[in-house]
C-alpha positions, 0 to 999 in steps of 0.5 A, spaced: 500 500 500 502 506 498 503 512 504 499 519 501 498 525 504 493 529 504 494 537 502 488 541 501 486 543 493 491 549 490 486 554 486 489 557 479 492 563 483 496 559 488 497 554 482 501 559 478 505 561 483 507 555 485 509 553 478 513 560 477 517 559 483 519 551 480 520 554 474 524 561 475 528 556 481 531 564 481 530 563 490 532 558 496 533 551 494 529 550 500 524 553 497 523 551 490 523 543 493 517 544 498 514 548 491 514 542 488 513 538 493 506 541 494 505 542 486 507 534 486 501 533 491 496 536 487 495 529 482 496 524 489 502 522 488 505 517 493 510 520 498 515 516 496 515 518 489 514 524 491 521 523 495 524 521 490 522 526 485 524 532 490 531 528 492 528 529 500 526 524 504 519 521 506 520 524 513 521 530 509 515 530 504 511 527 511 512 534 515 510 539 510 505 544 513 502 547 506 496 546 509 496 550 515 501 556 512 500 556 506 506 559 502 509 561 508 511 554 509 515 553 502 520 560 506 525 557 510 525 560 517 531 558 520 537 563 520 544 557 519 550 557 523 553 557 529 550 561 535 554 567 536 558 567 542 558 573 544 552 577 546 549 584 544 554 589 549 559 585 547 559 586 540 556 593 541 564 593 545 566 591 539 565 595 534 566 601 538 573 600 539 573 598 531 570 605 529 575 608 534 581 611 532 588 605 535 590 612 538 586 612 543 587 605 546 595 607 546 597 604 540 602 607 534 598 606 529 593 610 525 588 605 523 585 598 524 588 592 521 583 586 522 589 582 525 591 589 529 583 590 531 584 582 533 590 582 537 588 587 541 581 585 543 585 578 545 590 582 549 585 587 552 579 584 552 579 578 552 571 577 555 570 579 548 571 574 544 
């Protein structure tokens, strides 16, 4: 028996929006994929074909929330990386000594370097970084 997932129907409007960020593909990866997916719900096809298509998972294409989001489901919402370090004073610390003048911290030199700006910090704030 093949697994389907019911996704409400898409009116002409929505369909040619979908289909234009598919085939515009100028936007996320992210976004053109759960794009497809939504439109590859539309005929009834089976998640695993539809995870085969899109080159995802069936756990994937199971958690899609078209239904409750609408097309703020196809953006992602997630910002990558690593947490940051430091927290905002410390980084407000930072760039004021950056926008400062290496003068006024004593040193003899007229403009921050990256590696000047780092060593500095290291050595005298070493709670920054």
């Amino acid at each position: 028996m093949t697994e389907r997932v019911q996704v409400r129907e898409v009116d002409d409007d929505e369909g040619r929006r979908l289909l234009r960020i598919v085939r515009c593909g100028t936007g996320s990866v992210v976004t053109w994929r759960r794009a497809q997916m939504v439109l590859l719900f539309a005929p009834r096809m089976p998640v695993a074909k539809i995870a085969e298509v899109t080159f995802t998972s069936v756990d994937r294409v199971r958690e899609h929330n078209f239904n409750a989001d609408g097309f703020d489901s196809l953006y992602p919402t997630y910002k990558g990386g690593r947490p940051s370090m430091s927290t905002l004073p410390e980084r407000r610390e930072i760039r004021k000594i950056a926008k400062s003048k290496p003068a006024e911290h004593g040193l003899p030199c007229s403009t921050w370097s990256l590696a000047k700006l780092a060593d500095f910090l290291r050595r005298r704030h070493s709670t920054l970084c």
